[in-house]
Wavefront OBJ file of the C-alpha trace (Angstrom):
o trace
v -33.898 -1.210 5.038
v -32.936 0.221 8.413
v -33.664 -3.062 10.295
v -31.291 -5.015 7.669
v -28.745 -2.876 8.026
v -29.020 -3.281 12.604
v -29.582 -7.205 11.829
v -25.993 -6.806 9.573
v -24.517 -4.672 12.781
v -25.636 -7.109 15.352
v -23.838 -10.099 13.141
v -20.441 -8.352 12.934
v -20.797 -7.738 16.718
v -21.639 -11.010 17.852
v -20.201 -13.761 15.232
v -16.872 -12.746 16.670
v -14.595 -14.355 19.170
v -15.638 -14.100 22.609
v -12.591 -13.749 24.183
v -11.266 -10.818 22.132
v -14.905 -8.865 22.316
v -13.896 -7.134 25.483
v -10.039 -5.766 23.884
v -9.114 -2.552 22.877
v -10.582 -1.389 19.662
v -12.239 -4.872 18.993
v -15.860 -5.032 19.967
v -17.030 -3.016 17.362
v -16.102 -1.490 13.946
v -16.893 2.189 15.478
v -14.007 3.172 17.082
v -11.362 1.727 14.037
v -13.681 3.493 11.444
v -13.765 7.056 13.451
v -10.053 6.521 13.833
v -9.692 6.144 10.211
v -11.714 9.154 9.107
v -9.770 11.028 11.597
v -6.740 9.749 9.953
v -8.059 10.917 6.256
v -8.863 14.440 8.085
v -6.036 14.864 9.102
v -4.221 14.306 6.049
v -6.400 16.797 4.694
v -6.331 19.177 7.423
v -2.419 19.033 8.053
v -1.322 19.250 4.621
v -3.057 22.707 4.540
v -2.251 24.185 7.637
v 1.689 23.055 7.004
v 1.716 25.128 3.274
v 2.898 27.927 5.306
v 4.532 26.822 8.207
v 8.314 25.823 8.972
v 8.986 22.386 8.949
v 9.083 20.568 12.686
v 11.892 19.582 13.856
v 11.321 16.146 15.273
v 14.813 14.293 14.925
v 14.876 13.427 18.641
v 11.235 12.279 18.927
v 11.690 10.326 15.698
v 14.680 8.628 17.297
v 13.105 7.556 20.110
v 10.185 6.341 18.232
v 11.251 4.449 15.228
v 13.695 2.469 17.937
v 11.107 1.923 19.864
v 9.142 0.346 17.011
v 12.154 -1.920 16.344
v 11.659 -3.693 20.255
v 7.688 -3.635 19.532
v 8.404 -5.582 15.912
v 11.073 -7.561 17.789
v 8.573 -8.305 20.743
v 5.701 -9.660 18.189
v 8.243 -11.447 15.851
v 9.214 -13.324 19.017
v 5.228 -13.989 20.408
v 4.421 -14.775 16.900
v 7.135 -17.383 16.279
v 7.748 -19.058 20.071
v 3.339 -19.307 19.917
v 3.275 -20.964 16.824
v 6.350 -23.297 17.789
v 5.008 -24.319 21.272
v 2.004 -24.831 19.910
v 3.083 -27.532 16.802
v 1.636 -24.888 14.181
v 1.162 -26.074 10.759
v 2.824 -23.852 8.204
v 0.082 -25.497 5.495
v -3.013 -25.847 7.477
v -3.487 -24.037 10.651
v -7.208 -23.346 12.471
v -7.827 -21.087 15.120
v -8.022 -22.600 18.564
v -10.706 -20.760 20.279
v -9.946 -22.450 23.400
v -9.113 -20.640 26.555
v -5.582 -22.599 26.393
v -2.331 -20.616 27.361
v -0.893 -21.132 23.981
v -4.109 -20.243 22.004
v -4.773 -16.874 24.541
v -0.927 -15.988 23.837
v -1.476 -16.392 19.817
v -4.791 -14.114 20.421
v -2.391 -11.329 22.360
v 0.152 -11.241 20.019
v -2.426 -11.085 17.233
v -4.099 -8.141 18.981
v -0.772 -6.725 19.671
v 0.133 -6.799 15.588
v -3.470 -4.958 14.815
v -2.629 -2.012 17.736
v 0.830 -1.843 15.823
v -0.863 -0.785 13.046
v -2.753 1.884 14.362
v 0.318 3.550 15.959
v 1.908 3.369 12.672
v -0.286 5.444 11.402
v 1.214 8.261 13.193
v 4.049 8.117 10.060
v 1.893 10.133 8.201
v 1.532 12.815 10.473
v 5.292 12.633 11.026
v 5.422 13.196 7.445
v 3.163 16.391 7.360
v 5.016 18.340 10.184
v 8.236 17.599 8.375
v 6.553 18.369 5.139
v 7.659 15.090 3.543
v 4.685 15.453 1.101
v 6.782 13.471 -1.511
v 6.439 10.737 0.857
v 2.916 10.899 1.065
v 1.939 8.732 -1.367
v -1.451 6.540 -2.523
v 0.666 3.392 -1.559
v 1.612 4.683 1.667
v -2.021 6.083 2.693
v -3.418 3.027 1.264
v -1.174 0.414 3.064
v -1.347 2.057 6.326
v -5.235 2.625 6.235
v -6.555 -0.550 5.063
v -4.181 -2.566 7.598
v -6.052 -1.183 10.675
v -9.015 -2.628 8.695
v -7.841 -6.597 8.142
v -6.745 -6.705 11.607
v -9.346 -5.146 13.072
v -10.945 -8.565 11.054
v -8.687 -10.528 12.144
v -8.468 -10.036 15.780
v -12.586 -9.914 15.736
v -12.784 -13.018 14.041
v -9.536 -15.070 13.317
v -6.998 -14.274 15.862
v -4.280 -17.307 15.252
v -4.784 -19.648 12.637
v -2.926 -18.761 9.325
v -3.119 -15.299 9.808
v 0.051 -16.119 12.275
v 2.048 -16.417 9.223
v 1.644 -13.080 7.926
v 2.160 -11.434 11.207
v 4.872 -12.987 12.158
v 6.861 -12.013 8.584
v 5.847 -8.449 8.743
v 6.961 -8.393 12.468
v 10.363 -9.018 10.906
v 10.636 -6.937 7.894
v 9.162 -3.823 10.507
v 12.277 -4.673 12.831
v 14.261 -4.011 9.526
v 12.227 -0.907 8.052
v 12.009 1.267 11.297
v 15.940 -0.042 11.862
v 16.586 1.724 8.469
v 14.535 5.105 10.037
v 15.608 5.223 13.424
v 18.966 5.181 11.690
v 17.934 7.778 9.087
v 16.153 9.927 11.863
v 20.217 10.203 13.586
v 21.105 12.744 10.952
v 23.099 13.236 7.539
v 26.070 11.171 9.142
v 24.424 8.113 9.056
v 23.544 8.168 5.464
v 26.558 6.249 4.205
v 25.356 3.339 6.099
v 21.998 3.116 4.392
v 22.561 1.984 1.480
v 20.671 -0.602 1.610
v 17.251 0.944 1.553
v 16.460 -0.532 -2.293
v 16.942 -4.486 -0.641
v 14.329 -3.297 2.052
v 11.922 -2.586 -0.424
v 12.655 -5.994 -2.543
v 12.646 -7.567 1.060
v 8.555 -6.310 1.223
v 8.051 -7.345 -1.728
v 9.119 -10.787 -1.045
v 6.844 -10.881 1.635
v 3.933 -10.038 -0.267
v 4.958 -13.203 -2.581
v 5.398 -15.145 0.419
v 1.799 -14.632 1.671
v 0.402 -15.002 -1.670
v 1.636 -18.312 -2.390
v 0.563 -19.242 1.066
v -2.730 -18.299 1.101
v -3.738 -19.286 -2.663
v -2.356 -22.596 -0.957
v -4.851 -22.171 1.903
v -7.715 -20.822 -0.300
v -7.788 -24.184 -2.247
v -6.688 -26.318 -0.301
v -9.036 -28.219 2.360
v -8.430 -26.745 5.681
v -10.565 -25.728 8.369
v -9.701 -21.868 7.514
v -12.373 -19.374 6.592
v -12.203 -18.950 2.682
v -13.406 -15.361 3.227
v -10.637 -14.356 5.136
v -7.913 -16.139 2.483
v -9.799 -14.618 0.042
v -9.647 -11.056 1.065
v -6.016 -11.669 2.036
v -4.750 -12.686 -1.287
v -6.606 -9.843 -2.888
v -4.640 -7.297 -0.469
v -1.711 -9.521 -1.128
v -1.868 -8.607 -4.961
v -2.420 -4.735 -4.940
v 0.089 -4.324 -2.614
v 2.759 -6.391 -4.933
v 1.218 -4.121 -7.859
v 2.043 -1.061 -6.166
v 5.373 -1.774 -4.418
v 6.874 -3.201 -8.177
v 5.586 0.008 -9.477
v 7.184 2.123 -6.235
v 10.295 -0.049 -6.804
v 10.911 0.642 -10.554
v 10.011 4.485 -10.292
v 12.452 4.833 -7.154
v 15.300 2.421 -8.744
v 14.914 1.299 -12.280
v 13.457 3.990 -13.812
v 15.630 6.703 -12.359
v 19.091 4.309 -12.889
v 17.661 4.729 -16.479
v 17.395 8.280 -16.723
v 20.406 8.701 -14.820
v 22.143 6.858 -17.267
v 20.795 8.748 -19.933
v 21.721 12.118 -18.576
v 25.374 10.953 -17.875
v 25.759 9.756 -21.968
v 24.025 12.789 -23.222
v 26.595 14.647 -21.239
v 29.674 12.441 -22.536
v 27.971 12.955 -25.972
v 27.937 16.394 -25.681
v 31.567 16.470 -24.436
v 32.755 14.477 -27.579
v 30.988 17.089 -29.830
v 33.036 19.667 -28.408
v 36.264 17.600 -28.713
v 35.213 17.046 -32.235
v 34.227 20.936 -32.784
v 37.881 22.082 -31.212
v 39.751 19.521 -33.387
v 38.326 21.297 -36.170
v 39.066 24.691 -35.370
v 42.607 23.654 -34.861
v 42.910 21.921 -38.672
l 1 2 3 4 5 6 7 8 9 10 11 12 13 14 15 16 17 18 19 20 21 22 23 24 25 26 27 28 29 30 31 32 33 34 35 36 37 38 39 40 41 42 43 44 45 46 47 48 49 50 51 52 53 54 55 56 57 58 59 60 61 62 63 64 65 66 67 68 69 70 71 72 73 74 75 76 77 78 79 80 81 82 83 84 85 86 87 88 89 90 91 92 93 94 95 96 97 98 99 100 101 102 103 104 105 106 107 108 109 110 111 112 113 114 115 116 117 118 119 120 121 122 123 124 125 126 127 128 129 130 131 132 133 134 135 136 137 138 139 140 141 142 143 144 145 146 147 148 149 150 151 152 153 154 155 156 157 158 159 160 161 162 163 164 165 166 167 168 169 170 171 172 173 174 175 176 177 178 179 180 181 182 183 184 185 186 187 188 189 190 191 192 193 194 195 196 197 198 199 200 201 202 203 204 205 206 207 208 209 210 211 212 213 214 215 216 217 218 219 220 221 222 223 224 225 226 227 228 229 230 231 232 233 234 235 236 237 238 239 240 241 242 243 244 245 246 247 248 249 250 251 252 253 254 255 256 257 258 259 260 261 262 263 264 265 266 267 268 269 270 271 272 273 274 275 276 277 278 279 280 281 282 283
């Protein structure tokens, strides 16, 4: 049992690209995994030790940080879209060049630069424990941020460029958006009447979960030179995260536009009753 499992270990090390093997975080499964029990602990760990401590006051950090996040989205979207361009991409049926050319090396950078992303983004969460956003901490958001770190750590192993340019290069985009709508959140109360467009930012993730689902179940059946593994796993995290964004969407929007309107014509109801009640004293 113990020499299937090392045989297993030695495939995911060496079946990957070359060129990436010697990157950041790439090489092996170790370092993303310890990272991501780290994150969990801490999750645990912080939630706890905040229960009875003051909130952090982190507007200036925040600031600085979602901002910056906007030029590193910005960056990507850029590398994502002038790679693909230069390089005559297919938006139907891409393989990955596994060359040493310029254009395929810059696709692999940006690629690695998109997983690296994700594990700074993971640093939300803690954000959200020293603030004591617990509302915020949701299974969605642990879910999305912890299994992203995951399919890119795949995808920069295995399949950095190809079709998987796609779905960077759209989520480059919508981040420039999202951590626009935080850095300008993080400036204070004074900003909020210029936010009101936080429900389209959620419809705009949505759409690009749609987007990369119709892409890949393209890919997936169609006959390209494209692992079916990868399109495969990608449409399956395509799906959940379209089940639990509609469901985030109508709790946040929907459902409370229906309660609120329910409160305000029990209220008007109760006002006529009254009206109805005086009238009748004064007969």
């Amino acid at each position: 049992m113990w020499q299937k499992l090392q045989f297993f270990y030695q495939g995911i090390l060496e079946n990957g690209d070359k060129r990436t093997d010697d990157w950041l975080l790439v090489y092996s499964p170790v370092p993303i995994s310890c990272i991501f029990l780290c994150y969990l602990f801490i999750i645990w760990a912080g939630t706890k030790l905040m229960r009875h401590s003051q909130p952090v006051n982190l507007k200036t950090f925040l600031v600085f940080y979602n901002f910056a996040m906007v030029c590193l989205s910005a960056y990507m979207f850029y590398e994502f879209t002038a790679s693909s361009w230069l390089a005559n991409y297919s938006l139907l049926c891409q393989p990955v060049d596994y060359s040493n050319n310029p254009l395929a090396m810059r696709m692999a950078r940006v690629c690695w630069w998109f997983y690296f992303s994700k594990v700074i983004e993971l640093s939300d969460t803690v954000f959200f424990i020293l603030r004591k956003k617990n509302s915020q901490l949701t299974f969605l958001h642990v879910y999305h941020h912890a299994t992203m770190i995951f399919n890119w750590w795949a995808g920069v192993k295995y399949v950095p460029g190809g079709q998987a340019f796609l779905i960077g290069l759209i989520n480059s985009l919508v981040h420039v958006v999202m951590y626009l709508y935080y850095g300008l959140a993080a400036l204070g109360p004074s900003m909020n009447k210029y936010l009101w467009w936080k429900r389209y930012l959620t419809s705009l993730q949505l759409l690009q979960f749609f987007l990369v689902t119709i892409h890949t179940t393209y890919n997936l059946f169609a006959d390209c030179d494209y692992p079916d593994t990868m399109n495969a796993v990608v449409l399956g995290y395509s799906l959940s995260l379209i089940a639990l964004f509609s469901n985030f969407y109508y709790q946040c929007y929907l459902a409370k536009h229906t309660k609120e309107t329910e409160r305000v014509n029990d209220r008007e109801g109760q006002k006529e009753e009254l009206e109805g009640i005086e009238r009748i004293k004064k007969h």
